[in-house]
C-alpha positions in Angstrom: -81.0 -22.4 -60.4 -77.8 -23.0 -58.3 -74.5 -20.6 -58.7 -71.1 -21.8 -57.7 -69.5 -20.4 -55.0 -66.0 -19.2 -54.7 -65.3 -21.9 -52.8 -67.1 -24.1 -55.1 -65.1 -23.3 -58.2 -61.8 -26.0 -58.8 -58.7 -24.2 -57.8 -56.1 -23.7 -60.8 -52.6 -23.1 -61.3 -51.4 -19.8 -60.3 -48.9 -19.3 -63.6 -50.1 -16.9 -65.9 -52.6 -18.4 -68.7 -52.1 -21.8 -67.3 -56.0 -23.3 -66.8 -54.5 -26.5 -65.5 -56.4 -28.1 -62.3 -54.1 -26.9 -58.7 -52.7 -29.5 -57.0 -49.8 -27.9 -55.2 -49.4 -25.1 -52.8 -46.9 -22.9 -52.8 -46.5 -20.5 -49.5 -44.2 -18.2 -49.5 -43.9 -14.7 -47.7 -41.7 -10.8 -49.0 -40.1 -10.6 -45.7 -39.5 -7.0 -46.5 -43.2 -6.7 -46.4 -44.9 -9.7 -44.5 -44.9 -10.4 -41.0 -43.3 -13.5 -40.0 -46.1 -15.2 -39.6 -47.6 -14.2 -42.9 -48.4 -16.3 -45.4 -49.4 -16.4 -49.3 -50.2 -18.5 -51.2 -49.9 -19.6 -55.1 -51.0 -22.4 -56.5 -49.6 -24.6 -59.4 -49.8 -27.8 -61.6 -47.2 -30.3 -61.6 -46.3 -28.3 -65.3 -45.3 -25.2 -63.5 -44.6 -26.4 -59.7 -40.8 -26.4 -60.5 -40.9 -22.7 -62.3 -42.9 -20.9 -59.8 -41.1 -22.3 -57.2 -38.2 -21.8 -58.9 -38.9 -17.9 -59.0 -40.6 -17.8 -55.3 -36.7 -19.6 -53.9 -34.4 -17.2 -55.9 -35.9 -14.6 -53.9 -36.2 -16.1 -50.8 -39.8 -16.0 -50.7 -40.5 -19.7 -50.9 -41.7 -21.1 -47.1 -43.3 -24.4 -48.4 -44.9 -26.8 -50.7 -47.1 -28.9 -50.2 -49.9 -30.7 -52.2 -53.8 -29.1 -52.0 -56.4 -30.8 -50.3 -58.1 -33.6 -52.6 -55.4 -33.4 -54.7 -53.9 -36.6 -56.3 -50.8 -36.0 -55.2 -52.0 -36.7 -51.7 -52.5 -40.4 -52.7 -48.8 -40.7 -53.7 
């Protein structure tokens, strides 16, 4: 019998109830609470890329995007 890992499982989109496969990264940083080299990161669909970077940018949280590993968006 074999379990998944965590790193096993298929990464999805960070936006709440959203089950949608991951295929962009979103890293963004409070600097109010984050070191400057500090990093988080969300992920999204290409549904919700535009609203949670949206929200990350209006508060100056957004560093970069950029598409997750073995993602289709990498063959663009």
């Amino acid at each position: 019998m074999s379990t998944l890992s965590p790193a096993d499982e298929p990464l999805v989109c960070s936006a709440k109830g959203c089950r949608a496969p991951a295929v962009w990264a979103l890293q963004w940083r409070n600097p109010r609470l984050h070191d400057a080299d500090r990093r988080k990161t969300w992920l999204a669909c290409d549904e919700h890329r535009g609203s949670l970077g949206d929200f990350l940018d209006s508060r100056g949280f957004l560093r970069a995007v950029t598409p997750v590993p073995g993602s289709p968006t990498l063959d663009v």
